[in-house]
N, C-alpha and C positions, 0 to 999 in steps of 0.2 A: 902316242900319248904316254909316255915314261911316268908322267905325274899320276895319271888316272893307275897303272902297274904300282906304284908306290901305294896307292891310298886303296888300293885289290889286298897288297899283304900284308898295309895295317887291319884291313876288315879280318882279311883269315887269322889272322895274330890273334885279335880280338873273340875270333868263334871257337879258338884251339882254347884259350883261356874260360869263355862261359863252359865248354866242355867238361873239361878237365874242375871246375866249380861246382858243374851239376852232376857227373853222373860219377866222378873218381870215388873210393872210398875214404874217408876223414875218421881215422881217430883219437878219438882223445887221451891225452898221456896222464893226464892227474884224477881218472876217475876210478876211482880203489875201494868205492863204498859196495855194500852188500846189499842197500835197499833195492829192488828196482824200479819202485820208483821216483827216488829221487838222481836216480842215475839219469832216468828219461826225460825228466825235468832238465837236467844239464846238461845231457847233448842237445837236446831241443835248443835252449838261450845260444848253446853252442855254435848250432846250425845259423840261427837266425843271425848271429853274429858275425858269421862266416860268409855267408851268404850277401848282406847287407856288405861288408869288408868288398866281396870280390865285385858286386854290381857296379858299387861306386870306382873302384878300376877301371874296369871294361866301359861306364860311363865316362869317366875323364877322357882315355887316351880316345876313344871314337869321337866324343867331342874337341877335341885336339888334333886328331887327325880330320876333322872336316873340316876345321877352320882354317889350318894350313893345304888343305886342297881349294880352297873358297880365296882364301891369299893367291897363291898360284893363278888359279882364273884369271880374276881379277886384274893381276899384274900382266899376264897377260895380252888380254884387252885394252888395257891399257896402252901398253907398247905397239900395238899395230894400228893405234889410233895415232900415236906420235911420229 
């Protein structure tokens, strides 16, 4: 099954990416203030923004990648019924 190998190293693609989302370090380049709190305030929107940005990624292409594995199937099945 070369199809099921394909839709194996879009998953791992997929966990290399939450990975490298969750636990990499992020910093930010335009924050130069001296409060701190409003520096936390702005990584925090930061994060949440980052965060939200990569899920939606990793959500598309897994859903993209199972729809073209679920195509595959399909067509399959199909063909050894014909």
């Amino acid at each position: 099954m070369p199809n099921l190998k394909i839709f194996a190293i879009i998953l791992f693609f997929m966990s290399v990416l939450y990975v490298g989302l969750e636990f990499l370090p992020y910093h930010s380049s335009f924050v130069q203030t001296t409060h701190v709190e409003v520096q936390e305030v702005i990584e925090t929107v930061e994060q949440q923004k980052r965060n939200t940005m990569g899920y939606t990624i990793i959500g598309y292409f897994l859903v993209v990648s199972l729809l073209l594995y679920i195509k595959i199937i399909l067509q399959r099945t199909h063909h050894k019924e014909g």
